[in-house]
VOLOVEX-544992 format. One record per residue (C-alpha): x, y, z; residue in one letter. Coordinates in steps of 0.05 Angstrom, whole numbers, plus 5000, padded with zeros to 4 digits. Layout:
BEGIN
XYZA
...
***
This chain:
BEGIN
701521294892X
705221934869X
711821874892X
714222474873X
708822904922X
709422344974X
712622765037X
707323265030X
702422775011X
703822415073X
704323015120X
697623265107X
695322435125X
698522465182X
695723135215X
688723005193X
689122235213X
692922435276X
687922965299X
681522465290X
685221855326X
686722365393X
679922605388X
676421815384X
682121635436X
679922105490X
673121905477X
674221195486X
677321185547X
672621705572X
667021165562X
670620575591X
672020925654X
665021155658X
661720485638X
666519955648X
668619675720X
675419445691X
675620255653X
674320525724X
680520075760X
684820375700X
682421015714X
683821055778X
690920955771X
692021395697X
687622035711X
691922255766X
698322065728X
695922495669X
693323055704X
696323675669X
694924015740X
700123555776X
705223625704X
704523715631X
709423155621X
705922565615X
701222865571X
706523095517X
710322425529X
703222045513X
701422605450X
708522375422X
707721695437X
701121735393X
703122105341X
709021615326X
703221055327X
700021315274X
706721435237X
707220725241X
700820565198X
702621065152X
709120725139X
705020095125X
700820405076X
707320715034X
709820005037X
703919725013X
703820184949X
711820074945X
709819254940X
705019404882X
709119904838X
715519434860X
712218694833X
709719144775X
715719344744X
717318534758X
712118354712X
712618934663X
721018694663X
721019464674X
728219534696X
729420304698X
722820204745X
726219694786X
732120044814X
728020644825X
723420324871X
729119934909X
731520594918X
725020764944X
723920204987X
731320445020X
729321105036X
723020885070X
726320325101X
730520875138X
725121275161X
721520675180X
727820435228X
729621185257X
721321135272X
721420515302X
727520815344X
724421385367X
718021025382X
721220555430X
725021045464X
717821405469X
714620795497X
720220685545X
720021375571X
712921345587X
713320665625X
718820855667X
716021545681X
709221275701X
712920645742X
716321145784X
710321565797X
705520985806X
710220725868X
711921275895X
704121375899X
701820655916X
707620635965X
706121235997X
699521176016X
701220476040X
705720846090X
701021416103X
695121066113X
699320586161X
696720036118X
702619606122X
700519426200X
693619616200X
691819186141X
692018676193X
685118906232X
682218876165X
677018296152X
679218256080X
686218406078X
690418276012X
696017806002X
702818085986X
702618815981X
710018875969X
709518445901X
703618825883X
708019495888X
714119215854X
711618735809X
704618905790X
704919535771X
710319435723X
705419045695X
700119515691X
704520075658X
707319735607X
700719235585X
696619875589X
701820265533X
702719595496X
694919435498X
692720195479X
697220365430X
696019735400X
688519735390X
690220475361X
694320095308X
688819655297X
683420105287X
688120635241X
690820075194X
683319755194X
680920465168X
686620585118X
687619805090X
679319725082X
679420295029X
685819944994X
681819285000X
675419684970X
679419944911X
682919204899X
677218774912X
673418474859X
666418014865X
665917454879X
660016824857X
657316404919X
652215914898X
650416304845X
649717014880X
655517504860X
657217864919X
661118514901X
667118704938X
667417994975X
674018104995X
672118625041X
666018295069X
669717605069X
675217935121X
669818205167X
665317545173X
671717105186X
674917545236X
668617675275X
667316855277X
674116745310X
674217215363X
667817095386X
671516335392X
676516635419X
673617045465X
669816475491X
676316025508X
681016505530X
675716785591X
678616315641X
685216575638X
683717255671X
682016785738X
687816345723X
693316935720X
690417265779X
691716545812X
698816565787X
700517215815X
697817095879X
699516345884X
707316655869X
707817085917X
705816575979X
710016145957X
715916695952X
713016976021X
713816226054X
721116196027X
721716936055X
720316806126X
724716086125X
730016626116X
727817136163X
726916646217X
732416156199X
735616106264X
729915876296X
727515406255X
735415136248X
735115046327X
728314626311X
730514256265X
724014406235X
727214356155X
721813746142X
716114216162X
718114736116X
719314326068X
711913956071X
710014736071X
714715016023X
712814405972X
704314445984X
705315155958X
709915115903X
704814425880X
699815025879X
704115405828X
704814865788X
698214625789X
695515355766X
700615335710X
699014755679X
691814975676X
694815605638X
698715235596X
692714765570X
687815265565X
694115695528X
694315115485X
686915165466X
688015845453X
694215965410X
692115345374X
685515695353X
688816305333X
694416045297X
689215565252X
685416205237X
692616575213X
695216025174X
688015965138X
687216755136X
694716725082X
691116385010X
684016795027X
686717404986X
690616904930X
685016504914X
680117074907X
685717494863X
688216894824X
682916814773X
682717514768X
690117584759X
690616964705X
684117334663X
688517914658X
683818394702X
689218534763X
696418604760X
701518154802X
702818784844X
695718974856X
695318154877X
701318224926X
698618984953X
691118534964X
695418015001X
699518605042X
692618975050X
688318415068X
693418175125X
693218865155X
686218845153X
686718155179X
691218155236X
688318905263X
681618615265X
684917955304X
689118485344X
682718435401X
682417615391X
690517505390X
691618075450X
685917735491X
691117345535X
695017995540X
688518355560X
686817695622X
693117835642X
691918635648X
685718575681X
688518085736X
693818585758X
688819195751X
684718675799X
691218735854X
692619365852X
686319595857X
684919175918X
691419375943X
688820185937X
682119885971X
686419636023X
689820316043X
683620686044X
680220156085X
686320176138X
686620846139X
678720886147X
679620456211X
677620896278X
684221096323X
686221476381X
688122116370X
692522346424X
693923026436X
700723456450X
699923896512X
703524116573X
710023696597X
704723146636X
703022436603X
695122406621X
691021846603X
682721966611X
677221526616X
681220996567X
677520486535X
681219866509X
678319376471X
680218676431X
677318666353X
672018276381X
669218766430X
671718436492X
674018966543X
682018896558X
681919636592X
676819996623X
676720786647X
683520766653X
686621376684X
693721566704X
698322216702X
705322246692X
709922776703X
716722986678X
721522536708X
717021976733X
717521276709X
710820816700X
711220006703X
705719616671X
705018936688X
699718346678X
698217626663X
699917466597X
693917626542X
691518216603X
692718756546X
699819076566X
703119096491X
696019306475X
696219846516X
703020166492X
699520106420X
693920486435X
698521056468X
701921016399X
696421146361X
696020456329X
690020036360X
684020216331X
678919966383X
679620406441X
676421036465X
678321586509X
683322166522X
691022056511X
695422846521X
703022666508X
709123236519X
710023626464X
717023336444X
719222656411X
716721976438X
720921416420X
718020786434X
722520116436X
719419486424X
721718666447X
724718546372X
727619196352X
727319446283X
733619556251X
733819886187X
737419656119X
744620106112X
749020346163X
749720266232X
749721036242X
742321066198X
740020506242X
742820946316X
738121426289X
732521116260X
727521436251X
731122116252X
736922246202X
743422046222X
745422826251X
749522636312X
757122646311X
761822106314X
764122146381X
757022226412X
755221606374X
761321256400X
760221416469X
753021206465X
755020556447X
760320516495X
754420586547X
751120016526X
756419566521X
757219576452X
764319886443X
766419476399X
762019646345X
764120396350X
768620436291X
763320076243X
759120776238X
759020736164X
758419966153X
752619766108X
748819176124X
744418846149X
745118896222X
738618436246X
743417866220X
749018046254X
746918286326X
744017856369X
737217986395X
740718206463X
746518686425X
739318986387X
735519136440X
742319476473X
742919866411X
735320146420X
737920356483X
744320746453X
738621076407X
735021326461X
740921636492X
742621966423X
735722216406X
734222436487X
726722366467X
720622746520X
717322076529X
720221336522X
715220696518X
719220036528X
715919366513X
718918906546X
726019196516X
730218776554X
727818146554X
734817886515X
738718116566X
741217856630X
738318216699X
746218536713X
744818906648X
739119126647X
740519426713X
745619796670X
741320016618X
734920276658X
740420656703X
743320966647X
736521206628X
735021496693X
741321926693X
742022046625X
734522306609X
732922576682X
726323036657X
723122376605X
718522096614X
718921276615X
712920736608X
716120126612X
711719346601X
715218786632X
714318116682X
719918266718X
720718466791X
728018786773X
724219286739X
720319646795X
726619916836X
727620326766X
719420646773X
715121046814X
708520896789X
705520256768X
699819946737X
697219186745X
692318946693X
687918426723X
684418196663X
677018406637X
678219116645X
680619206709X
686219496733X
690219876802X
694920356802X
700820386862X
706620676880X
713420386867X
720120596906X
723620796838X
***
């Protein structure tokens, strides 16, 4: 190595090596995604990241990101010729030659930190860049494609979307960086330590037949043995980490809902039941880990036999060579540094294998989690239409998932002003009903025309927003209304004394009872004065004296809306002029109520 020429030396390296490793990089990944199902799952989720149509960034983050990879193997080779000259001037008791190579060795030790540096940062940059674009894409088209509650008509639905989205694909990003610009290390220092090995290596006599350059032939054969070993034991553990992610998250989903429904199961005293359920699932965890860990065991112990038995292959090939005078102790310890680079990049595939099972179990989620929000928003649904002030339903068709009719031909009009009362034996379709008019059941046919303005519809279990009790008045609209109309809306509905708690953040399903939040849907109609207002069963929670007070409210304070309400009972119909009864296998009658 000339040390003297080594910056330019090394520049012109670098640009040649780095142009040929982009080149063979694009081309790789070109023919996984074309001929590989697990290249095609990656694809899916990288192309559109990269895209220079949708931003240049990621590219330029990635091109930096690579070119600072093969600065790395660069730095390896320098080092490698720094050990030789170094234990040289050792054995030559060269002591001029000595401190000039320490010297050395601290000016590429620099470079090699402030590299390092820079490469993480790099690295970082990328995975956090592609995290935030991945979820806001996955999540999304979760939302979009209405996923999150359509998912549920679906005869193959996926587990746990939400730890898919915030677990998995941080995940993805970073194994997919780690993985690629790995294997890129791997190949590069394979390349550049093979011709260091070729130029070290001397022959070597098996029964009797001198094989020239064994070293280099040695390396090859011995890798390529273990990892097909390798290969073979590891394969399991892409099945088992998919088990692990999805066994986790059931058994965080069954802690989850003890939570969420707390109360209720408090009033049961149902704590042994949950804890028969919460312990069968955790035994499942545990169970799937162990069956890592062993097969883990088989795995690492394999691949740390092969290391440990990889570190005398270079010194007992070079020793007789180096004790007959025909190598120097550095060229020895540059064959030792040379051969382990050649080594452990050729093992990169067989050590990374576990890395790789992993990869492929979370491209396996998120992939079925994509699946899933194409399939939900493939599902059929009811467009309705926005015309004239009238709600007109034609020639509607209800029907369960399993073809049974709940609804047939149904038709009604309703004008501004007029109030419509469904009612029904339970399982007659009612609830169904008000989620085909929302555009949410997807086996139903016909003609549904709503007024042109807002629809707000209010369901038996209110959904309250995370933050503050003025985001959850408004919800779904943002919080525009003023303080005192807020106020007096509450006031209204009986909930005064929440009035000067506007900005309080928290979470309000825990702290209103389920008659106070179905009181505060009411306060959010009177806020958002919507065209049309669907009520299921909305005040179920609430005694008959105020619900009086509520539906009277609505009359007066929304005069020209429109109001479908579902309910059992007969308080209801003074409040209604039309109603509907639903007697079950797709009948129905329409009458008149005195509202």
């Amino acid at each position: 190595m000339d040390w003297n020429n080594v910056v330019w030396d090394s520049a012109a390296w670098l640009l040649k090596a780095y142009v040929m490793t982009a080149v063979v990089f694009v081309v790789v990944i070109v023919l996984l995604a074309r001929f590989t199902k697990w290249g095609r799952q990656f694809w899916r989720f990288a192309a559109p990241y990269f895209d220079p149509r949708r931003s240049p960034k990621p590219l330029a983050i990635l091109a930096f990101l690579l070119l600072f990879t093969v600065f790395a193997v660069r730095m390896n080779v320098l080092f490698s010729y720094w050990s030789n000259d170094f234990y040289d001037s050792i054995q030559n008791l060269d002591e001029t030659a000595f401190w000039h190579f320490l010297r050395v060795f601290a000016i590429l030790a620099a470079v090699h930190v402030v590299r390092a540096l820079i490469d993480f940062l790099i690295g970082q940059t990328l995975d956090i860049d592609w995290r935030v674009w991945l979820t806001h894409h996955l999540t999304d088209d979760w939302l979009d494609s209405r996923a999150y509650y359509r998912d549920r008509f679906l005869d193959d639905a996926i587990d746990n979307p939400d730890q898919r989205i915030q677990a998995d694909i941080t995940n993805f990003v970073t194994t997919a960086r780690v993985l690629s610009m790995g294997a890129v290390t791997a190949v590069l220092s394979i390349v550049s330590f093979t011709g260091i090995l070729w130029d070290l290596s001397g022959p070597m006599t098996v029964f009797g037949t001198e094989i020239p350059r064994a070293m280099i032939f040695l390396v090859f054969v011995y890798v390529l043995v273990t990892t097909l070993v390798a290969f073979w034991i590891g394969k399991p553990l892409i099945k088992l980490n998919f088990l692990n992610e999805k066994l986790g998250a059931n058994f965080r989903y069954a802690l989850i809902r003890v939570r969420e429904y707390g109360e209720s199961i408090a009033f049961y005293r149902g704590e042994n039941v949950e804890r028969r359920t919460l312990a069968g699932r955790f035994a499942a965890v545990i169970r799937n880990m162990w069956h890592i860990v062993f097969r883990t065991l088989k795995f690492n112990g394999w691949n740390l036999s092969v290391n440990q038995t990889a570190v005398i292959f270079p010194f007992l090939i070079q020793g007789p060579r180096l004790f007959s005078g025909q190598v120097s102790l550095g060229d020895v310890m540059q064959t030792s540094t040379a051969f382990s680079q050649v080594h452990d990049s050729l093992s990169f595939f067989r050590e990374s294998y576990d890395d790789f099972a992993s990869f492929r179990a979370t491209l396996i989620r998120l992939n079925g989690l994509a699946n899933d929000n194409m399939h939900a928003a493939a599902l059929p649904i009811l467009k309705t239409g926005k015309a004239g002030n009238d709600l007109d339903v034609e020639k509607l068709d209800v029907r369960t998932p399993s073809g049974s009719i709940l609804i047939e031909a149904l038709d009604l009009t309703v004008g501004p002003g007029q109030s419509l009362l469904v009612k029904g034996p339970s399982g007659s379709g009612k609830t169904t009903l008000l989620r085909t008019l929302a555009d949410l059941w997807p086996y139903a046919d016909g003609t549904v025309s709503r007024p042109s303005g807002e629809a707000i519809f209010l369901s038996q279990r209110p959904y309250l927003p995370l933050g503050s009790l003025r985001t959850a008045l408004a919800y779904p609209s943002e919080p525009t209304a003023d303080d005192g109309t807020l106020r007096e809306a509450l006031s209204k509905v009986a909930l005064g004394n929440l009035a000067d708690r506007l900005d309080e953040t928290a979470d309000w399903t825990r702290i209103l009872s389920p008659g106070e939040q179905q009181r505060l849907a009411f306060a959010r109609v009177l806020t958002a004065q919507p065209a049309v207002v669907f009520l299921d069963e909305a005040t179920s929670a609430i005694d008959e004296g105020l619900e009086h007070t509520l539906y009277t409210l609505l009359r007066s304070e929304l005069p020209d809306s429109i109001v479908v309400s579902v309910g059992h009972r007969s308080t209801l119909d003074q409040f209604h002029s039309l109603g509907v009864e639903l007697e079950g296998e797709g009948r129905w009658a329409e009458s008149s109520l005195v509202g």
